[in-house]
C-alpha positions in Angstrom: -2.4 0.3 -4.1 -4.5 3.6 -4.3 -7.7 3.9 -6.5 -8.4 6.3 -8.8 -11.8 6.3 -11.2 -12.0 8.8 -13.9 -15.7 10.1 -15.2 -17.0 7.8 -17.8 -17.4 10.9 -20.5 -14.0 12.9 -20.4 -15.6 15.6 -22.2 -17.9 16.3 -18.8 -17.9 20.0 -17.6 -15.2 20.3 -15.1 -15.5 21.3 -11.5 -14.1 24.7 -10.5 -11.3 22.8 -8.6 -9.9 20.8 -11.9 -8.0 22.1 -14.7 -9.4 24.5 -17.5 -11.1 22.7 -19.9 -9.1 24.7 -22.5 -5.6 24.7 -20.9 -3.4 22.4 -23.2 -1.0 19.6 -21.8 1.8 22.5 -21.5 -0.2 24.8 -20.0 -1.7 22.6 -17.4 1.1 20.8 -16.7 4.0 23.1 -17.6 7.5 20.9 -18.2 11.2 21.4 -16.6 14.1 21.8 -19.4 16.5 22.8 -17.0 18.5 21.5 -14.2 16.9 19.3 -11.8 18.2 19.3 -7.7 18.1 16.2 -6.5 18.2 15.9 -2.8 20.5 14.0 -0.9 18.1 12.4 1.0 15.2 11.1 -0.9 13.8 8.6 1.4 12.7 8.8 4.7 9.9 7.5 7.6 7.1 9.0 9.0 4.9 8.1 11.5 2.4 5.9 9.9 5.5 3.9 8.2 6.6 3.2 11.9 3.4 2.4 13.6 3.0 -0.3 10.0 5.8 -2.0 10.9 5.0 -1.8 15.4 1.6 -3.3 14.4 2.8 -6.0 12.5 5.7 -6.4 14.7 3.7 -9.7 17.0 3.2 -11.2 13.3 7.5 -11.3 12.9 8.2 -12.3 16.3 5.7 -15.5 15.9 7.5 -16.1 12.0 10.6 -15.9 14.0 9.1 -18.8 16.4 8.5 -20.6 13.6 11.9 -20.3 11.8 13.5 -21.0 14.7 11.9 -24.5 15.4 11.9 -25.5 11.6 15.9 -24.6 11.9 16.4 -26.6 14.7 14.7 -29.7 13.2 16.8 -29.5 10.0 20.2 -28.8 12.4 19.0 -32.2 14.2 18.4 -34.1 11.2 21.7 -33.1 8.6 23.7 -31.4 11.4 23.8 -28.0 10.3 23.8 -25.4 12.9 20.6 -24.1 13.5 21.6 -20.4 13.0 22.6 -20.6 9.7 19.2 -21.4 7.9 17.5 -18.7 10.4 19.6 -16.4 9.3 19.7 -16.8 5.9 15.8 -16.0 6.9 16.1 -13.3 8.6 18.3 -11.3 6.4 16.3 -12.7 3.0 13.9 -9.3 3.5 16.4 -7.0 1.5 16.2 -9.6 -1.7 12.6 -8.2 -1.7 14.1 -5.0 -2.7 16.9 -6.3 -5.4 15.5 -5.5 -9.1 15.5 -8.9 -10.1 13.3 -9.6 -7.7 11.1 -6.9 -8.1 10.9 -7.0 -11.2 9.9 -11.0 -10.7 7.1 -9.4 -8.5 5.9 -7.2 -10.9 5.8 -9.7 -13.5 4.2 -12.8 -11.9 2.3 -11.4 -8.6 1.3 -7.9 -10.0 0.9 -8.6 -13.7 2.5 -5.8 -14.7 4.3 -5.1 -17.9 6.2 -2.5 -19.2 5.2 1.1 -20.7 4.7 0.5 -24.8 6.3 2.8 -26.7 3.7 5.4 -27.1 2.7 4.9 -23.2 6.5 5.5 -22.3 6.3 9.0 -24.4 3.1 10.0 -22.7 4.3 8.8 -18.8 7.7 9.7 -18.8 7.9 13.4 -19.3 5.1 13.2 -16.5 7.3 11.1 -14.0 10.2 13.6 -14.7 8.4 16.2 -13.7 6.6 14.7 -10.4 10.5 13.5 -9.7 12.1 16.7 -10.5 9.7 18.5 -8.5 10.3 16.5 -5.3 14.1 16.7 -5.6 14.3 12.7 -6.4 16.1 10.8 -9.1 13.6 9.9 -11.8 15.8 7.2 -12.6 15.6 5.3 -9.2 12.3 4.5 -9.8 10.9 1.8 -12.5 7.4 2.4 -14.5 5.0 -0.4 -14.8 1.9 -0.8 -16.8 -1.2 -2.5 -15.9 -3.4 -3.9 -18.6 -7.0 -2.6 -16.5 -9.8 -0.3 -17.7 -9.5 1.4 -14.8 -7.8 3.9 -13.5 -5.7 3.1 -10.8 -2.3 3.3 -10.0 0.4 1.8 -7.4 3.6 1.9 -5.5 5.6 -1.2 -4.2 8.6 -2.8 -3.5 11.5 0.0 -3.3 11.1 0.9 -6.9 8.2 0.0 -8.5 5.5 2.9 -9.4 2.5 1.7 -11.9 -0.5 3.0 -13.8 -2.8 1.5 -15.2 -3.2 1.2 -19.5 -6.7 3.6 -19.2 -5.3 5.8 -16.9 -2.8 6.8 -19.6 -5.7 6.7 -21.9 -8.0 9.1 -19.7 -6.4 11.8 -17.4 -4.8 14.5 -18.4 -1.0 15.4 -18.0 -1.6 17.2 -15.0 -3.9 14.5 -13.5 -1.6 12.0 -14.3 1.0 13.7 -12.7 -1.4 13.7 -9.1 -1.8 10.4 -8.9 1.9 9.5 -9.9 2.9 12.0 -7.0 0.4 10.4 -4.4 2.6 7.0 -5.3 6.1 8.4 -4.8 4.9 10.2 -1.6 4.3 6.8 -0.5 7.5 5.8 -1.3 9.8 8.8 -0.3 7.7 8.5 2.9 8.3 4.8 3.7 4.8 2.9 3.7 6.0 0.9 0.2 8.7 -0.4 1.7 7.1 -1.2 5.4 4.3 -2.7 4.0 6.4 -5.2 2.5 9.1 -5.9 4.7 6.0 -6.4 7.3 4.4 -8.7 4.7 7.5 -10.8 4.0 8.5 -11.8 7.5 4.9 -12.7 8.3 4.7 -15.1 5.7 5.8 -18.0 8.0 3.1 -17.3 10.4 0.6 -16.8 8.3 1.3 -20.0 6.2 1.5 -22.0 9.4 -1.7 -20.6 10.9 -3.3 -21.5 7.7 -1.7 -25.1 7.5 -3.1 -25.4 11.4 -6.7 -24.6 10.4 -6.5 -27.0 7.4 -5.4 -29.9 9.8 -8.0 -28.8 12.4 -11.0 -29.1 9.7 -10.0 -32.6 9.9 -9.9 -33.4 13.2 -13.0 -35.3 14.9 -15.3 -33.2 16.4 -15.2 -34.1 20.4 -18.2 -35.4 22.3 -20.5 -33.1 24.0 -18.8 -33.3 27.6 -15.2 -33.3 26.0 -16.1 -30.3 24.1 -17.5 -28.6 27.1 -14.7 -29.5 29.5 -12.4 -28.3 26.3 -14.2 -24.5 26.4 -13.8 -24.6 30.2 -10.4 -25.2 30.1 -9.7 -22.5 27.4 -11.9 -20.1 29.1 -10.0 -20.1 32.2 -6.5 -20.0 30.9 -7.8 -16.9 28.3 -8.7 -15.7 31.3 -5.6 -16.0 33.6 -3.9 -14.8 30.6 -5.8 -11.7 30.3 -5.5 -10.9 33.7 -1.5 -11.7 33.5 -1.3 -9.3 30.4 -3.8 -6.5 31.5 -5.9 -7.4 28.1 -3.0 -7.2 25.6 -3.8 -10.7 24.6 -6.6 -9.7 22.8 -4.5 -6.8 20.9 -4.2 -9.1 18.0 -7.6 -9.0 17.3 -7.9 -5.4 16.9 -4.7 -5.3 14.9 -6.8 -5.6 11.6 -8.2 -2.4 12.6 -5.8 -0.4 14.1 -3.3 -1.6 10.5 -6.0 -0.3 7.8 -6.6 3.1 10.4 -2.9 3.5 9.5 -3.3 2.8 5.9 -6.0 5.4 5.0 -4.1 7.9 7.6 -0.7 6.9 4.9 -3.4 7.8 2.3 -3.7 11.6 3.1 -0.3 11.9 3.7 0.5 11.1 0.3 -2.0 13.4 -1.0 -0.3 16.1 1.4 3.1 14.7 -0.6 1.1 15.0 -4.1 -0.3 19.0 -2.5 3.2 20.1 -1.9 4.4 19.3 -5.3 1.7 21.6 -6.9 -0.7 18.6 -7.9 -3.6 19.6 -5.2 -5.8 21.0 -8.0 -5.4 18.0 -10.0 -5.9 15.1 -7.8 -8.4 16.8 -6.2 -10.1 16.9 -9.8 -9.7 13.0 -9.8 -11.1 12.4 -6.4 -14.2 14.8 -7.7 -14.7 12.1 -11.0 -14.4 9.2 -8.3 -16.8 10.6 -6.4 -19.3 11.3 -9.0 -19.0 7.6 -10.6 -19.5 6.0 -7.1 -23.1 8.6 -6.7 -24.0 7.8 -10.1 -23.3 4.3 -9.4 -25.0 4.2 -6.3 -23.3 1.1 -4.6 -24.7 -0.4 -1.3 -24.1 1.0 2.1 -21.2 -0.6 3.8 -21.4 -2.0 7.5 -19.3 -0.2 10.0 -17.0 -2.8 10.8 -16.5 -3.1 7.1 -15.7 0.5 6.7 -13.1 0.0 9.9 -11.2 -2.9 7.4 -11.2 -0.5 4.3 -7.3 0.3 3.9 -8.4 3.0 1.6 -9.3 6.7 3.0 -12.7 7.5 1.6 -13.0 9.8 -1.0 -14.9 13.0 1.1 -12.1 12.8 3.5 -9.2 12.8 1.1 -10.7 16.3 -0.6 -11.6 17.4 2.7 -7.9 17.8 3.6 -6.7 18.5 0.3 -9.4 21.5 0.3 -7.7 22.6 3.6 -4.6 23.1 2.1 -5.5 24.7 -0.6 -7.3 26.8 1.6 -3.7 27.1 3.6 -2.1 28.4 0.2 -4.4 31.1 -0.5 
């Protein structure tokens, strides 16, 4: 989910990069009436979609482990054939996409609701625009609200693109439509989807890992020369394993890293999505109010290591590259 923060006092003097204080929503943010083209192929993959999915690729494989041994235990016990319960597993990733089901996930997980009536007249002229300038149908594509005072917006699932209830209160037409084209650049591009699908069939690891560290809190701690003998013994087979392997053993470890460096990297390529549409100008105005509340704020300094976990691109770098592309236009 991106982050956006609008200034606290809308009626601040605007940087040369946002829109004229003056310009009206039709002038900023000029509306369509006429035909719309909508592509034929509206969805595709880039790079940092693909490395998403190879990073969490170990993470399947070990839910796939786990599937596997739970379905052979149930096969033993009822006599159902093992393949039938792990494959009913393995193809249960495309009900994540279904509408029911997103729609269950916006609901319960997200707490999202949908656009009131004077929200719906305000976002969806916006949306058809963002849409009809990309060439994608408007229609594909459901519109959530979240009840926040802030402004933020999202994109998951297949079809689910949300804002929040003050960003509809706060931004301006052409603002609005930035931040709604950074969220469809993440899905036309593929990192809505990946990150689910790469969520979803983690789950079984990730729920067994935890259930193993909840059973090992329990255990009795060993004696002093058990416990020493125990790191001995774990030391050398790390060891022989790391030797066997060449060091990809300890690739897991970095993989918290190396996902979020592909997350902010997904980051500016939806703001390069949001720049080709036209929106540069405009989300580059909302990065400007982000970056003034978080000066004005003055929040601590972060550790490096946390920086290295932040899925989020930082703010300087975002209207770095959206600076060099407007830069590239002129």
């Amino acid at each position: 989910m991106s982050q956006f923060h609008a200034p606290e006092e809308p009626g601040e003097s605007p940087r040369p990069e946002k829109p004229r204080k003056s310009a009206g929503p039709e002038e900023e943010l000029p509306l369509r009436t006429g035909r719309v083209h909508i592509s034929a192929r509206q969805r595709g993959m880039d790079i940092t979609a693909l490395g998403h999915l190879a990073l969490h690729l170990p993470h399947g494989l070990a839910s796939a482990a786990v599937v596997f041994v739970l379905s052979y235990l149930v096969g033993t016990v009822t006599g159902l054939a093992w393949w039938i319960p792990f494959g009913c597993w393995a193809l249960s990733g495309a009900l994540v996409f279904s509408r029911p089901c997103e729609r269950l996930l916006a609901r319960r997980l997200l707490r999202l609701r949908y656009p009131a009536p004077d929200e719906e007249r305000k976002l969806r002229p916006v949306w058809r625009e963002v849409a009809g300038r990309a060439g994608v149908d408007a229609d594909a594509y459901e519109l959530w609200v979240e009840d926040s005072d802030e402004v933020n917006s999202g994109a998951t699932a297949g079809h689910i693109v949300s804002v929040t209830r003050h960003s509809l209160s706060i931004l301006t037409p052409g603002q609005l439509g930035g931040v709604l084209a950074h969220e469809l650049g993440h899905h036309t591009r593929g990192h809505s989807w990946a990150s689910v699908v790469s969520l979803w069939y983690a789950l079984p690891a990730r729920l067994t890992r935890a259930l193993v560290r909840r059973l090992a809190a329990h255990v009795k701690r060993p004696s002093g020369n058990a416990a020493v003998l125990s790191a001995v013994v774990i030391g050398i087979v790390v060891l022989v394993l790391a030797t066997a392997t060449y060091g990809l053993i300890f690739l897991p470890l970095a993989t918290p890293y190396l996902v979020a460096a592909v997350s902010r990297r997904a980051d500016l390529r939806a703001d390069e999505h949001a720049a080709g549409l036209g929106f540069a100008t405009h989300l580059m105005a909302v990065l400007h109010a982000e970056c003034d509340r978080q000066e004005s704020g003055r929040p601590d300094p972060e550790g490096v290591m946390v920086r290295l976990l932040d899925s989020q691109s930082d703010l300087h770098t975002r209207m770095h590259h959206l600076q060099a592309y407007l830069d590239r236009g002129r």
